[in-house]
C-alpha positions in Angstrom: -43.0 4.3 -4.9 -42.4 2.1 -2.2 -42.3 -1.4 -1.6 -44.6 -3.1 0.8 -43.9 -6.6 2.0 -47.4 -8.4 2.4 -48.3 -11.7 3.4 -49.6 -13.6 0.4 -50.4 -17.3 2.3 -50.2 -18.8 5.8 -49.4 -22.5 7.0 -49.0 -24.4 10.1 -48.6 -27.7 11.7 -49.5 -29.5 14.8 -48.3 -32.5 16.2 -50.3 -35.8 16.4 -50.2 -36.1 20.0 -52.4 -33.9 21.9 -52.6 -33.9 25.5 -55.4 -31.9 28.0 -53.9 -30.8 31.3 -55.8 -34.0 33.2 -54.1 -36.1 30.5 -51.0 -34.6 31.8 -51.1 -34.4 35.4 -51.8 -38.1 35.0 -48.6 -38.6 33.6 -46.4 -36.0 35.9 -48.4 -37.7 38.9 -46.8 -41.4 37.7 -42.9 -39.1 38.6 -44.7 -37.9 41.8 -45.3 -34.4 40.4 -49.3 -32.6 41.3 -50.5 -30.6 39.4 -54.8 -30.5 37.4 -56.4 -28.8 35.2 -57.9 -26.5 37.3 -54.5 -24.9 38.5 -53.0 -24.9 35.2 -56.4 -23.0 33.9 -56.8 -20.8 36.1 -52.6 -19.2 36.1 -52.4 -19.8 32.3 -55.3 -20.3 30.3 -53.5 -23.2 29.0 -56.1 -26.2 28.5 -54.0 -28.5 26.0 -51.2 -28.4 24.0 -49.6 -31.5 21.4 -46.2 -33.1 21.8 -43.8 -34.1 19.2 -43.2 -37.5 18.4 -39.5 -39.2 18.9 -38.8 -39.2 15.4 -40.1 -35.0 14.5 -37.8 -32.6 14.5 -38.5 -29.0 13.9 -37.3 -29.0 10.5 -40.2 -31.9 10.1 -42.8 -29.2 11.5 -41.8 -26.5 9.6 -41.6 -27.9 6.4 -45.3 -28.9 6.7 -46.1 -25.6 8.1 -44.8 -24.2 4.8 -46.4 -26.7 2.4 -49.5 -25.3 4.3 -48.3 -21.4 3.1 -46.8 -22.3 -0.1 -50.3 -24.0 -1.4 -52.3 -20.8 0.2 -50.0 -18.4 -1.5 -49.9 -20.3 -4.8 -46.5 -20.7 -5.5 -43.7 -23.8 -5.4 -40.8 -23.4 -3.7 -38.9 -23.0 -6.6 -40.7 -19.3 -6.2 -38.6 -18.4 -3.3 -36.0 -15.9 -2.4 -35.3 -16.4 0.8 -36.4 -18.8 3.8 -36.1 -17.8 7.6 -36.9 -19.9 10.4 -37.2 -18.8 13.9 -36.5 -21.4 16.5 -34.9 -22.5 19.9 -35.1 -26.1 19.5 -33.3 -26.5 16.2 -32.7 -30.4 15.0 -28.8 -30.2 15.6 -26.1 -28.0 16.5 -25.9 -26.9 12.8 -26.8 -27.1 9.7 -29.9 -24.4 10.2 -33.1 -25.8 10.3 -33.9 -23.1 7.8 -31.3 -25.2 5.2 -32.9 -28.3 6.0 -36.6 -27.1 5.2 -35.1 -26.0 2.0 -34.0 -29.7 0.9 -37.1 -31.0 2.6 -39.0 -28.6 0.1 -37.1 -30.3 -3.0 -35.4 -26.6 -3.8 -31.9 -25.3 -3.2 -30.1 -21.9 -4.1 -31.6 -19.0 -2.1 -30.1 -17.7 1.1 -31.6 -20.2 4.1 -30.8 -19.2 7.8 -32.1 -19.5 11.5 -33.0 -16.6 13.1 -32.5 -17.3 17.8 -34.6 -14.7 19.6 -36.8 -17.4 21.5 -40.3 -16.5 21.7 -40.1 -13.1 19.9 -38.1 -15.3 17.3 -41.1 -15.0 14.7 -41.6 -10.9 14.6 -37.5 -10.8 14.5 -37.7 -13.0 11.4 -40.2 -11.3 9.7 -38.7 -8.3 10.5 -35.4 -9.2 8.7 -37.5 -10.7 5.9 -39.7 -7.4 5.8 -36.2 -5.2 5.3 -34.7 -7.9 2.8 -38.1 -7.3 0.4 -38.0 -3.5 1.0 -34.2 -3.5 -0.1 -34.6 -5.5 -3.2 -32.2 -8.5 -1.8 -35.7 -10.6 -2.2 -39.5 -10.3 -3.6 -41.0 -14.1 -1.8 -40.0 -15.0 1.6 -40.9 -17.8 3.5 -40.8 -17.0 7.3 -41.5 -20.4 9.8 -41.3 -20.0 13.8 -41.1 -23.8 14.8 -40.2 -25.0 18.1 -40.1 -28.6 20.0 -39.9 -27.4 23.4 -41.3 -30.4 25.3 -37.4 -31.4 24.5 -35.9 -29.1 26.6 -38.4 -29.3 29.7 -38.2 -30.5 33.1 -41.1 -32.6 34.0 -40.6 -32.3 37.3 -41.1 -28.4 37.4 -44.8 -28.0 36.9 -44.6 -24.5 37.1 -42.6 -24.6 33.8 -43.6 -28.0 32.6 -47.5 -27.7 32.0 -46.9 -24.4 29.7 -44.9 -25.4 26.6 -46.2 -26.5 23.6 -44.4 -27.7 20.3 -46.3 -27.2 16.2 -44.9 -24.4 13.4 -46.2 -21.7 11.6 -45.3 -20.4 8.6 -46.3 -17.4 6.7 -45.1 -16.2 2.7 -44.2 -12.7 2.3 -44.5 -11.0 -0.9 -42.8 -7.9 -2.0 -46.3 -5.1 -3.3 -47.2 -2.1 -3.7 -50.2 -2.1 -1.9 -49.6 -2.1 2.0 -48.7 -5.1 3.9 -46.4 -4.6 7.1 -46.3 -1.1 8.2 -44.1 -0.8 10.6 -41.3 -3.0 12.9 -40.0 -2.6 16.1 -37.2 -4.9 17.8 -35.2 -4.5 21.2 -33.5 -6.4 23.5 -31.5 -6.4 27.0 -29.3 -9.5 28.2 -29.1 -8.3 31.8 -32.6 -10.1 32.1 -30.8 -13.0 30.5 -31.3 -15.2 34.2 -35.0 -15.4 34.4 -36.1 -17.5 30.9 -32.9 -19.5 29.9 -31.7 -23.1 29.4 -28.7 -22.7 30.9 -26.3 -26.1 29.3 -24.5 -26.6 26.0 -22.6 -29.0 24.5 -18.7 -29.3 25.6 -16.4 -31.9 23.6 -19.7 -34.2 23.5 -20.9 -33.7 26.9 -23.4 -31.7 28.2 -21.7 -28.7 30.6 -24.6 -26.8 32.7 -28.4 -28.0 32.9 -30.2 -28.8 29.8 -33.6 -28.0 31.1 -35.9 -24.1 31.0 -35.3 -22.1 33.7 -37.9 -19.8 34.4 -38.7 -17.0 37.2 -42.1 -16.3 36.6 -42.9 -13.8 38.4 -40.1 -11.6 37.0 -41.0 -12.5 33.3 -44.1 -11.0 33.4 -43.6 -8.2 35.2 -41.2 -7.8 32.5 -43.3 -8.6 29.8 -46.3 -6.7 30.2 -44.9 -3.8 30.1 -42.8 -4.0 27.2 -45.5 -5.4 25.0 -47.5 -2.3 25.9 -44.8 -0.1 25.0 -43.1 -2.2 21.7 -47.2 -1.9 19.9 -47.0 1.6 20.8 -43.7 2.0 19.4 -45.2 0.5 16.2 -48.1 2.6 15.7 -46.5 5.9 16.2 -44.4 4.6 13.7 -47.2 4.3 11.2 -49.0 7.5 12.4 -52.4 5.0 13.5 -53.1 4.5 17.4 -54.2 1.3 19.0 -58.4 2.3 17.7 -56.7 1.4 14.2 -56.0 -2.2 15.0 -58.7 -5.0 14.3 -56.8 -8.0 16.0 -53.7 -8.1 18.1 -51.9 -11.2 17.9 -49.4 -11.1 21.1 -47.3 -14.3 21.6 -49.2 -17.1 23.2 -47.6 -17.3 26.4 -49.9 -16.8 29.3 -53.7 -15.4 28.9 -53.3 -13.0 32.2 -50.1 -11.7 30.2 -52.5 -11.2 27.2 -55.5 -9.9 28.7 -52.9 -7.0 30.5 -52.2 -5.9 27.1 -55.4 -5.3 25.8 -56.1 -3.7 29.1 -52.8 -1.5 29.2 -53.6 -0.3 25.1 -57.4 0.7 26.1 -58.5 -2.1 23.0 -61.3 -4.7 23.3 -61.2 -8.4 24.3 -62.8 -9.1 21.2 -59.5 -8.1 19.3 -57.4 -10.3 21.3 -56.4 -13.7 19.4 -56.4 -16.4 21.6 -54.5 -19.7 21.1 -53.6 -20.6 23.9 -55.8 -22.3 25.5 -55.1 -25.0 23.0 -51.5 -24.9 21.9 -49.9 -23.3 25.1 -47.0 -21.7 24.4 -45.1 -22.6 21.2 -42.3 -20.0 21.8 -41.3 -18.8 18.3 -44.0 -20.9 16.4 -46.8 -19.5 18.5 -47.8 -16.1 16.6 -47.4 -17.9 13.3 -49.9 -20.7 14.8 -52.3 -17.9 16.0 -52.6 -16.1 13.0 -53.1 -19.3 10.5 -56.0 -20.4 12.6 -57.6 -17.2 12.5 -57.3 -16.6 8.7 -58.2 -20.3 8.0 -61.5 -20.0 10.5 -62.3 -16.8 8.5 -61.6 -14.2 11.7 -58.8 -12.6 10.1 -60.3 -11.2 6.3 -57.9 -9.2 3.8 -57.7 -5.8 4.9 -57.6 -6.1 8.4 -55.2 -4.2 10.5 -52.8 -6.4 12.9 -50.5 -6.2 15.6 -48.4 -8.9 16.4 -45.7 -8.7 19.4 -43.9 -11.1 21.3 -41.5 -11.7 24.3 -39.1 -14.0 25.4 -35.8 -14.8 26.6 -32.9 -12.7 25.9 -34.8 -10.6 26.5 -35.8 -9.8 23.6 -39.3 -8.3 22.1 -40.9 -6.8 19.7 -43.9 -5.7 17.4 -44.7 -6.0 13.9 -47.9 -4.0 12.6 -49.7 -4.7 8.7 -52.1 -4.3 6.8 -53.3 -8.3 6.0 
């Protein structure tokens, strides 16, 4: 018989701060930077999104997002098998972040690691997590996408600036026999490697290259419309169902025009599309996670519904994870 992997309980966490977009083109106006709310609606969607504070790391964010998914799933920590975090921003250059939720968590023992595929860094962690379950190396994982990109930004690039987002979700997987994820798909190609990047890293305790997102727009979602149209095919051929089959698609939460061409380019409703954007903007790796906890806690998402989630990010790297929920 085989062995499902199946979400059990879902978490996440927002920081305190909030800010709408006239709240920040206030501030970028003070460093001589225009930008309102009306262009950042009308190219993004994006209407808000919350900052960490100085002292929050992503570990901080994560570990809260998984409190959040640990209580809704019933279990302790102690419970776990395996923890996964996908992120960008980790707190330093290592330990994981993954390791520090663990401690954080008041557990030790099971394998803890980071999983780096930028924004489609949650479906490649609960892809690994998925295949760990179905192998037997685990039966509870705890998969987190958390992210503190207002760290890496530069605020004087509002075309990159007035998008990013920072929060975690978290999600615990169970190993079942009654379905959970049906099917996974995962690619990448690093010749697109130039158009989403931060191109710096640390050298002998300086900081070689720029430190800052570097983003062609235009390019990225040329790019990334059509691979998420072709990564949720992928997926349901997989699983023998076709795009009619799926009650909610849950696409990362980068840009609504990039979101409302998906739904278009799969022949599916607006009505299935789960939108957070508008009020997180884009998370990177913690933004599917984020979606999904909202809509299960606001009762949109009910056991037994079919989803699609897919993201895209730098790398380039993308993918598609399809379950039963």
């Amino acid at each position: 018989m085989r062995t499902y992997s199946r979400i059990i309980g879902t978490g996440s966490y927002l920081p305190e701060k909030r800010l709408t977009n006239a709240e920040l083109a206030a501030e970028l106006a003070q460093q001589g930077v225009e930008t309102s709310d009306d262009w950042i609606v009308e190219r993004t969607g994006i209407r808000a999104r919350h900052f960490a504070a100085e002292n929050q790391g992503s570990s901080d964010m994560a570990t809260e997002a998984a409190r959040q998914a640990l209580t809704a799933a019933g279990i302790t920590p102690d419970d776990l098998d395996l923890i996964i975090v996908a992120t960008s921003t980790p707190d330093m250059v290592f330990p994981s972040v993954a390791t520090m939720v663990q401690h954080k968590l008041g557990t030790a023992g099971c394998p803890a690691f980071d999983v780096q595929a930028v924004c489609s860094g949650f479906i490649y962690a609960l892809t690994v997590a998925d295949a760990m379950i179905q192998s037997g190396s685990a039966k509870r994982a705890l998969v987190i996408g958390a992210e503190v990109f207002s760290r890496i930004l530069d605020f004087t690039d509002r075309t990159t600036c007035v998008l990013f987002g920072d929060g975690a979700g978290a999600v615990v997987l169970e190993a079942s026999e009654t379905t959970g994820i049906l099917a996974t798909d995962l690619h990448a190609d690093g010749k697109y490697k130039d158009i989403l990047c931060v191109p710096g890293h640390v050298n002998r305790g300086a900081i070689l290259g720029d430190p800052v997102l570097k983003m062609d727009g235009p390019a990225v979602f040329k790019l990334a419309v059509g691979v998420l149209e072709e990564t949720a095919r992928a997926c349901l051929l997989k699983a023998n169902l076709t795009a009619a089959d799926i009650d909610w698609l849950i696409p990362h939460q980068a840009n609504i025009r990039i979101m409302q061409s998906t739904v278009k380019k799969l022949k599916m409703s607006a009505d299935k599309l789960v939108v957070t954007v508008d009020q997180h903007g884009n998370t990177s790796a913690a933004s599917i996670p984020l979606a999904l906890d909202a809509s299960v806690r606001s009762g949109k998402i009910k056991r037994g519904d079919t989803l699609m989630l897919e993201g895209v990010g730098g790398g380039f790297t993308w993918g598609a994870v399809l379950l039963n929920y």
